[in-house]
N, C-alpha and C positions, 0 to 999 in steps of 0.2 A: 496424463498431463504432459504438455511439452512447450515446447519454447516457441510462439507462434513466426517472431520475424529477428532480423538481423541479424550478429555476426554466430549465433550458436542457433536459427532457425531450424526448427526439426530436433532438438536435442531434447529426450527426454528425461523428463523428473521424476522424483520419487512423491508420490503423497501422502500425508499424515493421516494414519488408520487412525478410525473410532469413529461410535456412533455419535458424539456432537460436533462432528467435523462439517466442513461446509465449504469444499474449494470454488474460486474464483471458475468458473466453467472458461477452457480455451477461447469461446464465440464473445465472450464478454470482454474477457481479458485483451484478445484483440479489438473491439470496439473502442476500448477505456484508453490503452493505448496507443491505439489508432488517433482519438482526439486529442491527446497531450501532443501529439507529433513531435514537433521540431523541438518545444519546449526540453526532452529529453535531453538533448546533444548537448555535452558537457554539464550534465546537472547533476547538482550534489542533493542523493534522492534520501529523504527519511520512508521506510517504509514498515509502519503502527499495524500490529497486530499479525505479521509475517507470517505466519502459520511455516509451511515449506519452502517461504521461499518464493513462491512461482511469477506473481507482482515487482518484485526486486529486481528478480534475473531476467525477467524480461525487459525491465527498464533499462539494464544494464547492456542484454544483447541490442539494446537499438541506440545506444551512444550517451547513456550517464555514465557523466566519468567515476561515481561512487555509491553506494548503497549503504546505509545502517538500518539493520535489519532490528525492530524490537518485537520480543515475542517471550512470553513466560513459560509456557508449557515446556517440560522435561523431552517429550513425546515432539511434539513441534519442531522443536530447538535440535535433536539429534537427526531429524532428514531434513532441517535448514542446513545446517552442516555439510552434511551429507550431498545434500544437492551444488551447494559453494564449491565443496572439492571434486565434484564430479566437473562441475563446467571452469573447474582450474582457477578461478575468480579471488581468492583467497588475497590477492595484494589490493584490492577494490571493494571489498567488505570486511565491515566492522560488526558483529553479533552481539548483542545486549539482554541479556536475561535478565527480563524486567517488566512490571504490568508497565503497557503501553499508555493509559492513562495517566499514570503517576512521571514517563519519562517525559510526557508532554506537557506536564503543567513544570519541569523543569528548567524547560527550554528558552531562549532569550529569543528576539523580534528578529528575524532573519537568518535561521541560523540552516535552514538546510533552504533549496530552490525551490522545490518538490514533495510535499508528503504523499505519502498513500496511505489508505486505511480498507481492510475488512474486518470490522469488527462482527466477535458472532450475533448472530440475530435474538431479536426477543430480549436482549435485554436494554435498549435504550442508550448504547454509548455510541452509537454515531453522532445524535443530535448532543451530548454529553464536551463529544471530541468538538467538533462545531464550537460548541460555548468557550472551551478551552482556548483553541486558537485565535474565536475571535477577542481573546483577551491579551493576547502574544504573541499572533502572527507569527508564528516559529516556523514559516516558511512561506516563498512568494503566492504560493497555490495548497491546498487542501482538496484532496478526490477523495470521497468516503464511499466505499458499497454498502446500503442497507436493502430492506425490503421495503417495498412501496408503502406497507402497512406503516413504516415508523413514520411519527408524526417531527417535522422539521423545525427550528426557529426560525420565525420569518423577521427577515431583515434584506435590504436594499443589497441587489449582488449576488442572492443564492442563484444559482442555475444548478438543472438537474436535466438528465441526461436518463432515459428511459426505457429498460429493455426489459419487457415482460412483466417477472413480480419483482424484478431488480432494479434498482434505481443507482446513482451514483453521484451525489450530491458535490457540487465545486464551489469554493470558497475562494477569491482574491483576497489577499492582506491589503490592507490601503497603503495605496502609493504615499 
């Protein structure tokens, strides 16, 4: 796993062993942000269900000026870490050891630019996270990764974004 573009391009990460792990693949992860583009540059980024890391720091090597990384896992949480002080990032992120559904229904209407989300698969919290936000808008954008299987709420505004058995669901907060 590495850093696909910007100012730490080519810097590689560490990934979270075990068998229910399920990292963002590099080919995706540049697609995903590849289409957020410009939106990045200066954005104060939430990024839900963090695993290593590798969604954050990429946002961050292409111009968010911040990262809060939420992520529960003991195991997770130690090569997030891990991976922050390797790419020296440390004054630019915040870590929160916390189920990421519970930090999101805490959140007020605006409160970060940018979410990301890879929640693990098969259990139903993308379209969950979805419901969430569309009730708080706790940020200007929502990007969720699920599998194509998960079934979505249909509401005026979803677009999704296609790659394989991977989908990537995008949420506007209303202006």
């Amino acid at each position: 796993m590495r850093i696909i573009a910007g100012s730490w391009k080519g810097r590689r990460l560490k990934g979270v062993r075990g068998r229910d792990v399920r990292p963002t693949t590099d080919r995706i992860r540049e697609s995903w942000m590849g289409a957020i583009g410009q939106d990045l540059i200066g954005a104060h980024v939430l990024d839900l269900f963090a695993g290593s890391g590798a969604l954050g720091l990429e946002a961050l090597s292409r111009g968010a000026s911040s990262v809060v990384f939420v992520e529960r896992s003991r195991r997770a949480l130690a090569t997030l870490r891990a991976n922050v002080q390797l790419l020296d990032a440390e004054s630019r992120v915040t870590v929160i050891a916390n189920d990421a559904t519970s930090f999101a229904k805490s959140l007020t209407s605006g409160a970060y630019d940018l979410a990301l989300a890879d929640p693990p698969y098969g259990r139903e919290l993308a379209s969950y996270l979805i419901e969430i936000f569309r009730k708080s808008e706790f940020a200007s954008q929502l990007w969720v990764e699920h599998p194509r299987t998960d079934l979505m709420p249909e509401f005026p505004g979803l677009r999704q974004r296609k790659y394989g058995h991977t989908v990537i669901s995008i949420v506007e907060a209303n202006p």
